[in-house]
Structures are given as C-alpha cells and as structure tokens.
C-alpha positions in Angstrom: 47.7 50.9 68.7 47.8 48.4 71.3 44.8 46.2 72.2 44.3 47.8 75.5 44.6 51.8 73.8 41.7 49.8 71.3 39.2 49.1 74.3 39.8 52.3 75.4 38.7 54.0 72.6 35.8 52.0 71.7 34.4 51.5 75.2 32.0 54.5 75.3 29.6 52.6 72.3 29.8 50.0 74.4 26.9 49.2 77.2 27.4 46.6 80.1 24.1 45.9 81.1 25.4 43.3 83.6 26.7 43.0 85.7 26.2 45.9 87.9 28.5 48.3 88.3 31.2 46.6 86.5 34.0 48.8 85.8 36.0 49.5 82.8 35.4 47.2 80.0 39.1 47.4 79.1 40.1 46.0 82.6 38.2 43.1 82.0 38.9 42.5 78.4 42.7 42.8 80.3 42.3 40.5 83.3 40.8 37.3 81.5 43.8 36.9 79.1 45.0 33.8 79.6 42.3 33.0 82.4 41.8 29.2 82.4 38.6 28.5 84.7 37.7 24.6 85.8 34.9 23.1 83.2 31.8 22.2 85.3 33.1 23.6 88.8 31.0 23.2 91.9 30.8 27.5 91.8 29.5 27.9 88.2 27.0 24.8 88.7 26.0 26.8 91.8 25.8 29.7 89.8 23.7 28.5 86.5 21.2 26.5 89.4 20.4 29.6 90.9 19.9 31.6 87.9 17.5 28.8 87.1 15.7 29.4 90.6 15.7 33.1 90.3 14.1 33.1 86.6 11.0 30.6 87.9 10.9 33.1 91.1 10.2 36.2 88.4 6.6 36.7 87.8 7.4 38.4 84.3 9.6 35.0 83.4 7.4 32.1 84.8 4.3 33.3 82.6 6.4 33.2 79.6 6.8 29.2 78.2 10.2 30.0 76.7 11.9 31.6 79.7 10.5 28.6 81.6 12.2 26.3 79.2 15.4 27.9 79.4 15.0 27.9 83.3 14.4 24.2 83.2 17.3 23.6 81.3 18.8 25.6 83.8 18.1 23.3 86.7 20.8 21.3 88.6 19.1 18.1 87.4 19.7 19.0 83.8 23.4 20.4 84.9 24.0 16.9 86.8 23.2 15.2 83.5 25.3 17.9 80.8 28.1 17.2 84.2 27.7 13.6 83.5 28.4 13.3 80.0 31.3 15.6 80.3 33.1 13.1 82.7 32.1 10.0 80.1 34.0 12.0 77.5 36.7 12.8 80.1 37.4 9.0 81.3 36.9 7.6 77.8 40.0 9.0 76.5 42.7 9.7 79.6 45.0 10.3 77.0 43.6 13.9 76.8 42.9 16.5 78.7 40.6 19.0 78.3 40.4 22.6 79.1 38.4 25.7 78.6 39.1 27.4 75.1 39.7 30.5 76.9 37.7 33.3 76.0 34.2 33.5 74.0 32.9 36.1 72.7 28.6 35.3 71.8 27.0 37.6 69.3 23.3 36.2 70.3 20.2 36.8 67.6 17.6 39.1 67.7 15.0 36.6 66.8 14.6 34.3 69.6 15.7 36.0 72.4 16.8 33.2 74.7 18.9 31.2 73.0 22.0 33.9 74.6 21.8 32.0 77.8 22.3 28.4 76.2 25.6 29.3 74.5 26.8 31.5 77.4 25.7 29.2 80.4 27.4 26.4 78.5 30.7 28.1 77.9 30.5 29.8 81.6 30.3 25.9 83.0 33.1 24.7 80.5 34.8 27.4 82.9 35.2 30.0 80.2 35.7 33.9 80.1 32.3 35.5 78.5 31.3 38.9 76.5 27.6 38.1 75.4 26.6 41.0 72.7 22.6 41.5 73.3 20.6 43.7 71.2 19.7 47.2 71.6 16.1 46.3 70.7 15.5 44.0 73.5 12.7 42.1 74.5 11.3 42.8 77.9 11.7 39.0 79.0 15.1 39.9 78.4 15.9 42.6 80.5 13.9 40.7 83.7 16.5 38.1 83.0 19.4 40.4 83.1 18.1 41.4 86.3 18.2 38.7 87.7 22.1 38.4 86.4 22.8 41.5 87.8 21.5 40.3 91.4 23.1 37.4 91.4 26.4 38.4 90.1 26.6 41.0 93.3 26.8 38.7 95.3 28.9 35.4 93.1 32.2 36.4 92.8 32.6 33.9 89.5 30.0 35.0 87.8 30.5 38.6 88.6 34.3 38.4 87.2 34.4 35.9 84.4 31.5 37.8 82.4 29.9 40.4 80.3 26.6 41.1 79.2 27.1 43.9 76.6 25.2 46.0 74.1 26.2 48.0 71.7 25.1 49.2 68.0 26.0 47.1 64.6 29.2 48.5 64.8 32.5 46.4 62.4 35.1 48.3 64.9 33.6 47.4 68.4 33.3 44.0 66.8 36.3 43.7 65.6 38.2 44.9 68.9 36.1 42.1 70.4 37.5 39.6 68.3 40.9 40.2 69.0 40.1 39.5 72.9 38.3 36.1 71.8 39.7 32.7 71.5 36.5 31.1 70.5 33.4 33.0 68.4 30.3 32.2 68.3 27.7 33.8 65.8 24.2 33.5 66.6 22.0 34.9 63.1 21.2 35.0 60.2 23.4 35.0 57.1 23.6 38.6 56.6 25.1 38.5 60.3 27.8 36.0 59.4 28.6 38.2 56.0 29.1 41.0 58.2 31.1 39.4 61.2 33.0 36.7 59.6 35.7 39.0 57.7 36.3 40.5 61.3 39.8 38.9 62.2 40.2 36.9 65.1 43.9 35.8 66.9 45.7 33.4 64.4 45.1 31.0 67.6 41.5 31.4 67.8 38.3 29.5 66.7 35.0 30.1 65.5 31.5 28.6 65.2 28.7 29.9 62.7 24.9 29.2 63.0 23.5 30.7 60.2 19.7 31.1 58.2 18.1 27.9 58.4 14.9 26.1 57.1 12.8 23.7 58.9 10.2 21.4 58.0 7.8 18.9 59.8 6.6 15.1 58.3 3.5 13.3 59.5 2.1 9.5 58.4 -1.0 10.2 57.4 -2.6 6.7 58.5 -1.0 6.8 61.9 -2.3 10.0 62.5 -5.3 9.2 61.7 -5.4 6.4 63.8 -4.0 8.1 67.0 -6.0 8.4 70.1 -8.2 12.1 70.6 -5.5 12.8 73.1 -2.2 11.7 71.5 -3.5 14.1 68.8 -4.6 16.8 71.3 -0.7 16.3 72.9 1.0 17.0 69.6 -0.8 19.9 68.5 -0.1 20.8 71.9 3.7 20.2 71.3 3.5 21.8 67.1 2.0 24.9 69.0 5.5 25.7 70.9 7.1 24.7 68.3 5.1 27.3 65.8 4.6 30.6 68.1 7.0 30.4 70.9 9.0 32.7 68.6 6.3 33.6 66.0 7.6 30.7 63.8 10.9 32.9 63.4 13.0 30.8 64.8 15.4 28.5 62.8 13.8 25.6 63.9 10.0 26.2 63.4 8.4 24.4 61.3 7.1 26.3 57.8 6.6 23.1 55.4 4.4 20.2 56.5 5.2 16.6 54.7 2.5 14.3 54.9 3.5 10.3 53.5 0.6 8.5 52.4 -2.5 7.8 49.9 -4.4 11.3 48.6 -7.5 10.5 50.9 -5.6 9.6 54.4 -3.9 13.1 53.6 -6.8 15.0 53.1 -8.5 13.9 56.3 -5.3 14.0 58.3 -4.6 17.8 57.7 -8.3 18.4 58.5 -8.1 16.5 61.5 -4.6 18.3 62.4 -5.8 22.0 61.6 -8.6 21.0 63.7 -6.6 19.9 66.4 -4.0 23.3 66.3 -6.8 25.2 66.6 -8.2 24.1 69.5 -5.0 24.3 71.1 -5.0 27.8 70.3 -8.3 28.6 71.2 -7.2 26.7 75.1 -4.4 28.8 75.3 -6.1 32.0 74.3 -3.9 32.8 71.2 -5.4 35.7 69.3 -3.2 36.7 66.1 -1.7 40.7 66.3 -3.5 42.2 62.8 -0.7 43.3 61.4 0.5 39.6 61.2 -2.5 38.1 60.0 -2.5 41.0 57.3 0.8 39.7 56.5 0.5 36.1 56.6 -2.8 36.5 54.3 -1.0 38.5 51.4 2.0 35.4 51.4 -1.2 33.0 50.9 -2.6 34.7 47.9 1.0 35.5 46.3 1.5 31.8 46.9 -1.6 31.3 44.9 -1.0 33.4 42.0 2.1 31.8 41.2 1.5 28.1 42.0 -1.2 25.5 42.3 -2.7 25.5 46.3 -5.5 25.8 48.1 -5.9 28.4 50.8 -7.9 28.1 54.2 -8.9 30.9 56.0 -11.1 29.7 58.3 -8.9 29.7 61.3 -8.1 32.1 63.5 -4.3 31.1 64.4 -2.8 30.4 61.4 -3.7 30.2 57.7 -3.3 26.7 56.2 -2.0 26.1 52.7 -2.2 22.3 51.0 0.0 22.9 48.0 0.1 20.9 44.8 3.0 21.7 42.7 6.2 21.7 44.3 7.1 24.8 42.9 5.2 26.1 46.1 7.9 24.1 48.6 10.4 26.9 48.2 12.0 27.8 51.5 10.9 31.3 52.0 9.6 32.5 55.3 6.1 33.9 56.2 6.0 33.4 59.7 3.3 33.7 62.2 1.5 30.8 61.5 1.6 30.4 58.2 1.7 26.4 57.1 2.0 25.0 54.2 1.0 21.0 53.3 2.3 18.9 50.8 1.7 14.7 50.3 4.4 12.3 49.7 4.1 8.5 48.9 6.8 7.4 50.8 9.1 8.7 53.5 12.5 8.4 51.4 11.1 10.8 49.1 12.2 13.8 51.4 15.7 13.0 50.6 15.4 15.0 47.2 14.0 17.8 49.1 16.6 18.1 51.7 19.1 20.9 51.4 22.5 22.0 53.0 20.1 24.9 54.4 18.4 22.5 56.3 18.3 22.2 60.0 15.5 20.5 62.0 12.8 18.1 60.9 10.1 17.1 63.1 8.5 14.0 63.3 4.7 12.0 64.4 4.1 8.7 63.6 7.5 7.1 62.7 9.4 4.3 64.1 13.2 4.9 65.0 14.2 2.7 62.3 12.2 4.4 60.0 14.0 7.7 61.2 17.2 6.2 61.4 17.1 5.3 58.1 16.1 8.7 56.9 18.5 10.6 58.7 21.2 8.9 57.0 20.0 10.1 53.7 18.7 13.2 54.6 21.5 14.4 57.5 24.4 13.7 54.6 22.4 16.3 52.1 22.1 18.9 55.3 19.1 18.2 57.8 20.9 18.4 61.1 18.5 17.3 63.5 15.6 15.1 63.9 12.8 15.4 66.8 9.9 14.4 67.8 7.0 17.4 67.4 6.9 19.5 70.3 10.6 19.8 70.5 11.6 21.6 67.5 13.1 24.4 70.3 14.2 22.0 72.7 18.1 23.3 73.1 20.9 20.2 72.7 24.3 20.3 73.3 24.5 19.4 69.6 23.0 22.3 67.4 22.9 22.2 64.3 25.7 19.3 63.5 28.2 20.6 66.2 28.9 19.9 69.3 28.9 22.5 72.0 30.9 20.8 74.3 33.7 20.3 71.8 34.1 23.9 70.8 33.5 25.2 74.4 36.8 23.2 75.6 40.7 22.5 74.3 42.1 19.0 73.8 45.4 18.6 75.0 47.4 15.4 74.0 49.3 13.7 77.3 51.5 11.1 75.9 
C-alpha cells in the first residue's frame, strides 16, 4: 500500500482541530514532502508574535499564569533573542549550512498542557512542516488556544499550510502512518509513551528525540535562608509556588524532594520558616486544594510513615509537608499536589550519590555559581540535566533536558 492509500485509510480517526477548514489530511501529509521552509523567517516570526498577542488578548488565557508564560515566551523580544543566537551559531561556523530537518511530527503530553506550543513554535520558526498530536482529553486553556490558531491561520498563509494540529485516539497505526511522513520525532511523555511509540518505524533518513519520565528535586542552604530578607523569602516562595502547582506538581520539572545542606538546628528552623512562607503565598493567591487531592496526598504521607522514619505536618492547607529521616523515604515516586518531602544534608556534594540518570531539573536558593558550577559537574555526568534558580523549574529553554532544540530542529550541511 502506498503511503498516500495509508492516509487515506486512516484519516477518518483522525481530527484536525486547526486549522480551520483544512482539507484532506492526506493532501497535506502529500504537499510538505520535501518542503524546505527558511529557519527564523520574517513570516513565521510574524506569525509566533501574533499568536503571542492574541493569547494575552483572551480573557480565558491571560488569567491563567502558564498560558501567560508561554505567551511571553511567545513575544518578538524573546523571538529577537532565540533569532539572535541562531545567527551566532550560523556565522561561527560558515563552513555549514543549516536547514530545516524537514518534517516533525510532536506527540505533546497530557500532563502539562502547554508545553505543545514550545516544541511546535520552535520547529515552525526553524521553518519546518508540523503535525502536533493533542489529546482527546483536553484542557479548556487548550482549546482557547487552538482558537486562536484557527483565527490566525485564516488569514497567514504559512501558518495555515505548513501545519497541523491533530487529535486522534492512542492508536499504533495512525501513529505509525505518521511516522513515515516525519523526518524528525519528537515524543513528549512519560515512559509508557516512549515504550509504545518508539518501536513505530520511522524513514531510514529520519530522526528522533525522546523526553521521557523524570524526577526533580529542589536544594536550599539552610543558613542563607535563614538569613534572607522577609521579602527575598516572600519572592521565592512566590517562585516554588509556580514551580509546585502550575501543573499540580505533575510536571517533569516540579519539585517533589527538598535538600536542605546544613547543621540539624538551621534545618529545622529553615523548613519552618519556608512552609511558613509557601503558605502564605497560597493563602495571597487564594489556593484552596480540590478534596479529592488532599485525600490523596494525605494517604502517601501516612504510607510514607508506615514504612520509613518521618514526620508528617498537616497543618497547612496547600500542601502537606514531610521532614524525612531515613533515606529509604527519598525514593522517586510521585504524589503530586503538593506533597513535599525534606531531607538535611551536611554538605552540598553529598547530592551527587543521590543523583540518577532519571534526573532532570534541580532547583536552587542560596548558592553561589561556583558552588553550582561545581555541582553540576558531578551531578549533570550521573543525569541531572538542568539547574535553576527556584521559581523557574517551568521556565522553557531551548536546551531541555540535555538537548538542544535548535540542533534537532535543523540539518547541518557540510560546504567545503
């Protein structure tokens, strides 16, 4: 069966939810082989700059911190900059050339439901073909933001032709016919996602970029902490609050463990000072915990405490803190929903025998960059891929867990 006769067949599971009006699936799948677009051309900055302007126009979006981000990130100062360092790359090496890798096929997570528009806006302004799988269980921020899509792609030519916005059930065959259109996967979930998409063949030509299940883990100095003004204090928990609930701590990069490095006594005040401090953040913001998660997050506390030696507070509202005594209670499974769990180390370097190839971002308070420096080289070679201050555990990078976008977005060709 030819690739085309495949399309054809499969296209009825398959749901374009933007653009509008779109047409046949297959003809598109057809028309972008072998589409080279222009990486970072004036049209798709135009396009990704009003996308921006459109999601901070939507009432539904600009209440919503996460949308926001993305919208910022969005902007055509941010573009300008991403522009910028694709033109040092460009002019430090004018022995290559590079091009778009063609055609990207995203399979986006259910679990934070924005990080769809990093990958594809990236690839769509490395002047790339898109299919962007979404979810059939969508969140509503989502669908205002396909809106918008759809509204601007009537009227953007570029964006209208070059991309897909699809939906369709688990399904190995859609998948697979997917695949074969791609020259570059990306695959956006947990491990049980990879297990089921990676045996999926792609073109002999083609390549592909996993971003599996990953751990994440905050460290504090105790002293310096301690010592911090009311309102540097006040700011980070401010910052450890995004981090935490933007996604209900589900996403790959909120924190679950919190490392604190100093003497018994600056540890026990610091984690009453910092629950003290999260809590009033999320009494400012109005936070109130759904019961079903509290139920939830309550029950992994007291299982915690039957099998290891911790101590439980309950008496906040927003989360349920947990200082933990025997590492045996450091093991990377997930609660979620505010669920944190406190452990004290003597020194900083001790975190290396923790850190695991599962690893991905650490957040940081009260370090200097040669302290971090330092760890990262001992912790990045056993796995941790990132590094950040608190308050930027979701901030999206170009670099994502080790590899850069960029690179895997474009095509090196050699001129000699």
């Amino acid at each position: 069966m030819s690739d085309r006769a495949s399309w054809e067949k499969l296209e009825p599971a398959v749901t374009v939810l933007a653009p509008r009006d779109a047409g046949a699936l297959a003809d598109f799948l057809e028309s972008t082989r072998g589409f080279a677009g222009e990486p970072f051309a004036p049209a798709r900055r135009a396009a990704i700059e009003a996308l921006s302007e459109a999601f901070l126009a939507e009432p539904r979006l600009r209440q919503d911190p996460a949308s926001v981000a993305v919208a910022y990130w969005m902007r055509r100062a941010s573009i300008a900059r991403l522009e910028a360092e694709w033109r040092r790359r460009v002019e430090a090496d004018p022995g290559t050339v590079r091009v778009p890798a063609g055609r990207v096929l995203h399979l986006a997570p259910a679990n934070v439901d924005t990080l769809f528009l990093y990958s594809w806006a990236l690839s769509f302004l490395c002047g790339n073909a898109n299919i962007v799988r979404l979810s059939q269980e969508r969140d509503p921020r989502v669908d205002a933001m396909l809106e918008s899509i759809r509204a601007l792609a009537s009227r953007d030519p570029e964006l209208r032709g070059q991309n897909r916005f699809v939906s369709y059930a688990h399904d190995a065959e859609v998948t697979a016919a997917l695949s074969a259109w791609c020259s570059h996967r990306v695959i956006w979930g947990g491990d049980e996602t990879v297990a089921a998409v990676r045996p999926l063949a792609l073109p002999s030509h083609a390549s592909e970029r996993v971003f599996g299940s990953k751990f994440s883990y905050s460290v504090f100095h105790a002293a310096r902490w301690l010592a911090a003004p009311p309102d540097e204090r006040a700011l980070a928990a401010s910052g450890f609050f995004n981090d935490l609930f933007w996604f209900d701590q589900m996403a790959c990069s909120s924190p679950h463990l919190l490392f604190w490095v100093g003497p018994e006594r600056d540890t026990a005040a610091a984690i009453d000072l910092f629950e003290t401090a999260l809590q009033a953040e999320a009494d400012r913001r109005g936070y109130t915990t759904a019961a079903p998660t509290a139920v939830h997050r309550r029950a992994f506390a007291f299982d915690l405490a039957a099998e290891t030696d911790v101590e439980v507070n309950l008496a906040h509202r927003g989360f349920v803190g947990v200082r933990v005594r025997d590492a045996r209670g450091l093991a990377r499974s997930i609660c979620g929903g505010g669920l944190l769990r406190h452990y004290r180390l003597e020194r900083l370097d001790e975190l290396e025998s923790f850190a695991a190839e599962q690893d991905q971002t650490l957040t940081h308070f009260g370090f200097t960059s040669d302290e971090l420096r330092s760890l990262a080289a001992r912790v990045g070679a056993r796995g941790v891929d990132r590094i950040v201050p608190v308050g930027e555990a979701l901030a999206f990078d170009v670099v994502w867990d080790g590899f850069d976008l960029l690179d895997d977005f474009t095509r090196c060709v050699r001129v000699r």
